[in-house]
N, C-alpha and C positions, 0 to 999 in steps of 0.2 A: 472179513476184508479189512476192514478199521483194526484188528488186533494184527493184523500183517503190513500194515503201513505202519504202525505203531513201531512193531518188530525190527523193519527197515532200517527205520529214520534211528534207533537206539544203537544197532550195529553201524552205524554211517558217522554216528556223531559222537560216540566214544572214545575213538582218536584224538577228538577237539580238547574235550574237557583232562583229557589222561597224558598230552603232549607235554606238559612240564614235567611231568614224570617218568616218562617214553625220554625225552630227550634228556634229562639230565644221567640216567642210568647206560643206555644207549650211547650220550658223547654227540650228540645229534647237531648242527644248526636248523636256527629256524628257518634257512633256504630248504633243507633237505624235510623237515616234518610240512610245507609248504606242500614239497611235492610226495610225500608222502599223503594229507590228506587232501591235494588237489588232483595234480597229473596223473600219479599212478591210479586213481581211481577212476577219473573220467574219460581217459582214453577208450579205456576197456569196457566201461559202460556205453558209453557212445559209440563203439564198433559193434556190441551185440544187442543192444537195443531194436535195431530194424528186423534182423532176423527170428527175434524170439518175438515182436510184436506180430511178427507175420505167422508164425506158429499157433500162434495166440486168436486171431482172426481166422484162420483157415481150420484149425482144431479144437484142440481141446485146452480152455484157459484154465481150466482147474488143475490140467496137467502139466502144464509149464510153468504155472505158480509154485507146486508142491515141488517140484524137481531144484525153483531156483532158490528158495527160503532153505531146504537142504544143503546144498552148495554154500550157498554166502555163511548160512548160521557154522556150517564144519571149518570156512578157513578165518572166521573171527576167533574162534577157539582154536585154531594153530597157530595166528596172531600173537596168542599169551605163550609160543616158544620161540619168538624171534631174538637174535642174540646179535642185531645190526640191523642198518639201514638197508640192506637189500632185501634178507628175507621178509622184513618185514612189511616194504615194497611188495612182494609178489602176496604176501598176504590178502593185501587188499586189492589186487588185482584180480584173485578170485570172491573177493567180497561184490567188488563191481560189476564179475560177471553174473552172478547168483540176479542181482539190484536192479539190474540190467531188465530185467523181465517182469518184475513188481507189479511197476504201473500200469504198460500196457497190458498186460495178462489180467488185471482189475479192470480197469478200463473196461476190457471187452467182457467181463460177466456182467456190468453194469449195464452196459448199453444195451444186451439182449435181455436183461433183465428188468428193468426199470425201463419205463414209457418216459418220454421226449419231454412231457411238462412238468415231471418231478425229478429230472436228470440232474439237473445245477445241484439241488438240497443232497440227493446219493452222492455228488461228486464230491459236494462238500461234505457231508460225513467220511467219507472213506478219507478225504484232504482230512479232515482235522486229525487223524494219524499222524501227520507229519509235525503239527507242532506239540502235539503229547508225548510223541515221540522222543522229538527232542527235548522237551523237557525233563521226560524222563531219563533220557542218555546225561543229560549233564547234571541233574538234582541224584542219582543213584551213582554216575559214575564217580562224581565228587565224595560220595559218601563210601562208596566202595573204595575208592583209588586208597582214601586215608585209612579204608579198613582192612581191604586183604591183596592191598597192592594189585596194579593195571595189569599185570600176567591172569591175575585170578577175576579178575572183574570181564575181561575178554572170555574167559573158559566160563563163566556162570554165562555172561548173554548170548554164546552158542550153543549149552544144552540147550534154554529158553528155547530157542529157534530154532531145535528140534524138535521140541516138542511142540509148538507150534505146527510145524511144518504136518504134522502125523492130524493135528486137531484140525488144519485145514482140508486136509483130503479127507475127511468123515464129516467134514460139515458142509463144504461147498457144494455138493453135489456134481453131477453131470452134466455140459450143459450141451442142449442140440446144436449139430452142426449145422450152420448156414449154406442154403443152395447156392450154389456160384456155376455163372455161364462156363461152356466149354471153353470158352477164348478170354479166361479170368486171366487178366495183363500180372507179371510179374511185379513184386512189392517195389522193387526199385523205377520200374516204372511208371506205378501209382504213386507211389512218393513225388516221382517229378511232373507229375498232372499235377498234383496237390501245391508243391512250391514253384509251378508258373502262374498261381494266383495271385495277384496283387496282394489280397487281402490278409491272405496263407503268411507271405513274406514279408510283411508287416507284423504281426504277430509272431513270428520267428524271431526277425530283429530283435524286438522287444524282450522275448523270453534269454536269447545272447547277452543283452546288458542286464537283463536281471541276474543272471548268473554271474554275472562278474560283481555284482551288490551281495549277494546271497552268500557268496562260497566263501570269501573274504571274511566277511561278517558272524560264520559261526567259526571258523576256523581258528580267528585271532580274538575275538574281542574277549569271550573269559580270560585268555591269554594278557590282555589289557587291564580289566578288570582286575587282575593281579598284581601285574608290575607296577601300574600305576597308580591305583587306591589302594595296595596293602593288603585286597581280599586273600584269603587261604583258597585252597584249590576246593574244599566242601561249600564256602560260601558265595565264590564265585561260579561255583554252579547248580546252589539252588536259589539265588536269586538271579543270575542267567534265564534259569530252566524255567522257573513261575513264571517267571514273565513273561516270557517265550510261550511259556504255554497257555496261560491267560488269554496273549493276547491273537495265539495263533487260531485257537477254538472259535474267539468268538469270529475273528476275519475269516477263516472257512465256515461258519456255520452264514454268518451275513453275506458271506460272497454269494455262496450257494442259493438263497431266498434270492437278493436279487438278483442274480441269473434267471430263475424259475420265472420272476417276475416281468422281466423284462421278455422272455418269450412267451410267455401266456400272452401278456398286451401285447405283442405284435413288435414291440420296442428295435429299435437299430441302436440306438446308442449300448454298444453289451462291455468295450473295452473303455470308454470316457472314465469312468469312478476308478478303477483299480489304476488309471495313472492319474489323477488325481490324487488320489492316495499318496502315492509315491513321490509325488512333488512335495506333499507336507514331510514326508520321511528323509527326505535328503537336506532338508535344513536342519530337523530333530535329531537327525546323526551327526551334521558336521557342529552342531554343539555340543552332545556329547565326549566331543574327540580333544574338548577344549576346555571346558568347566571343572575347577580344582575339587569337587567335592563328587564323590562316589556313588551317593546316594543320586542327585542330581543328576549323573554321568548313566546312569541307570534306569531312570526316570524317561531320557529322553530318546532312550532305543525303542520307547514301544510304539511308535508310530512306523518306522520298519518292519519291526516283528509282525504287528501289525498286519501291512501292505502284504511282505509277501507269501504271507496265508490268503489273505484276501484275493489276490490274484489266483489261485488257481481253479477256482471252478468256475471263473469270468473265462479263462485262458482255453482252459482243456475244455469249457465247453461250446468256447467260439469254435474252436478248431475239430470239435465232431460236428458240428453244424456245417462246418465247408466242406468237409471230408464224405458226409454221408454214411445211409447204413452199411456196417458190415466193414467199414473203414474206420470205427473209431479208436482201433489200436495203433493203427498205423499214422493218423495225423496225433495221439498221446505219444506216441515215438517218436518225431520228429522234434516236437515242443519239450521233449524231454531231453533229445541232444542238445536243441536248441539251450535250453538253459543246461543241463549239466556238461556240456565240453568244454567249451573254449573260457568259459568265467573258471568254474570248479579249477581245469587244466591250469590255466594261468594267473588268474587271479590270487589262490595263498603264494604262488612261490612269487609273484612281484610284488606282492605286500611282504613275504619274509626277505626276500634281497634289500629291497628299500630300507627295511628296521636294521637287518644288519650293515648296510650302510650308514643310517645314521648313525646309529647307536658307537658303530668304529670310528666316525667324524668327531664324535662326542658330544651329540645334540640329546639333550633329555628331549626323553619322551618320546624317544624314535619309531618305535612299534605307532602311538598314535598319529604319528606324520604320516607313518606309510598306510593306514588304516582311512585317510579322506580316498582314496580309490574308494569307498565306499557310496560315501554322498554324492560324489560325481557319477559313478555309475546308474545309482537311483535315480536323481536327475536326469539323466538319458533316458533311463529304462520310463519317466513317464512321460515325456516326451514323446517316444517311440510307441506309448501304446495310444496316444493322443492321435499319432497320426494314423496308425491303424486302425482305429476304432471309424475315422471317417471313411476307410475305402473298406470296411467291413461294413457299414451301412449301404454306399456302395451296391457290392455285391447281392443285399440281401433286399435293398429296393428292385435290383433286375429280377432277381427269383421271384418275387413276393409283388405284384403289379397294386 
């Protein structure tokens, strides 16, 4: 499961690292590679999320895992024959759909797999996937891009991820299906019990602004790291990528202990620390976006990087605690639109409008003016999990006497 979140998060974030080189051969702006790796991906992911999460719950999760790592790993490798901005669009359009199903189809082998007090640590192993992931995606596609060009670095990470795909269905297993009442309520039903919860909707919020911190942030900032320090497209993405992935490991592997820890003792405070977090990250980025020296500029993203690894086994595993058993695909699907729609969707293409407006204004350093969306969104995002963390306590004093 760790070697398919891995897989994911390399196919999602190849685009980032490979975008100077996609757009300069391509003729691209950076409005349209915006909405090439924001909108066109999260639309599509965000509409088949609910459905494959509910598959995923009601059947067989090893089977909607191996069917979606097929899909996404086949149109990354069609990816490297895009010859414009539309095909290249719908490429990732089936990348989304495939990605689409990832989590929540993890999700649910975990939760019938793993018991309730070592849930957080599983959530965070299977989480730190995401920033190995990405690390990997921008330290190997930096080094690919300069070696057998972004056509061929796309066709190597979708064999990868078939062959994965094949290693997964011979090593997951089977997993039993869960008994459900004759009058098991529709997913879209259960979805809306789940967000008329105060506490549900609060953490929702939360994971919305995180996504508009998040998606921004790997999108552009190698992109940054380039125009404005001078880095090469290898450098800026294997000191991107370590760092990223330094620092993503260790905030999924800590998130996860303290989650674990905080339901063993009984704890209510479970979203306090990861927006905490987030408040030191939104000052550590808007200096980044401002300090002349590179290294420095580098230095102070890892309190972000950070944060939002550290959030997600606080997150997804507040939201299987509201949701209960046998629902914890479907409240991982929600929190999953929650952060990948509306930030992913909108967040690179108003950060690339903004750069290309400055940038035609003639302000240096336009890419990093449009790039504070960043700080400001973390800022909220821990704001937002501050206030949810109090009516998730809330909730878990009424359950819990």
């Amino acid at each position: 499961m760790f070697l398919v979140n891995v897989l994911s998060q390399i196919d999602r974030i190849l685009p980032f690292i490979l975008a100077e080189s996609i757009r300069a051969e391509l003729n691209l702006s950076d409005t349209q590679i915006g909405l090439v790796t924001g909108l066109a991906f999260a639309v599509c992911y965000a509409l088949l999320s609910l459905p494959l999460a509910r598959a995923a719950d009601r059947g067989s999760p090893r089977g909607v895992l191996v069917g979606c790592i097929g899909l996404w790993s086949t149109m990354t490798a069609l990816g490297g024959l895009a010859t414009g901005f539309v095909v290249l669009a719908l490429t990732r359009f089936g990348v989304a759909f495939g990605e689409a199903g990832a989590i929540p189809a993890g999700h649910a082998l975990i939760a019938r797999k793993v018991p309730t007090k070592r849930r957080g640590l599983a959530l965070g192993v299977f989480s730190m996937g995401i920033p190995l992931g990405t690390m990997a995606g921008f330290v190997l596609g930096g080094v690919l891009d300069e070696a057998i060009g972004w056509r061929g670095t796309l066709f190597a990470a979708g064999g990868l991820g078939l062959f994965i795909a094949l290693l997964t269905f011979l090593v997951a297993g089977p997993t039993p299906r869960l008994a459900r009442p004759a009058s098991d309520p529709t997913f879209l039903s259960s979805a809306g019990a789940l967000l008329r919860r105060p506490a549900f909707r609060g953490l929702v919020l939360a994971a919305v602004l995180m996504g508009f911190a998040a998606a921004p942030f790997y999108a552009f900032m190698p992109s940054f790291l380039i125009r404005t320090h001078g880095f090469s497209s290898s450098e800026a993405g294997l000191t991107f990528g370590l760092l990223q992935g330094l620092m993503g490991v260790a905030g999924a592997i800590l998130g996860g202990r303290g989650f674990d820890r905080a339901v063993r003792t009984g704890g209510r405070r479970i979203l306090l620390y990861p927006g905490m977090v987030f408040l030191i990250g939104a000052a550590t980025t808007a200096g980044a976006l401002s300090v002349p020296q590179g290294w420095m500029a580098a230095a102070l993203l890892l309190p972000a990087m950070f944060a939002f690894s550290y959030m997600l086994p606080w997150g997804f595993g507040a939201a299987h605690l509201l949701a209960g058993r046998g629902r914890e695909a479907l409240a991982s699907s929600l929190v999953v639109i929650a952060t990948g729609l509306f930030g992913p969707a909108l967040g690179p293409v108003l950060v690339g409008v903004l750069s290309d407006a400055a940038t035609g204004a003639g302000l240096s350093n336009g890419l990093g003016l449009a790039l504070l969306l960043v700080p400001i969104a973390s800022l909220l995002t821990g704001w937002a999990l501050i206030r949810a963390d109090r009516r998730l306590a809330a909730a878990r004093a009424e359950e819990v006497p």
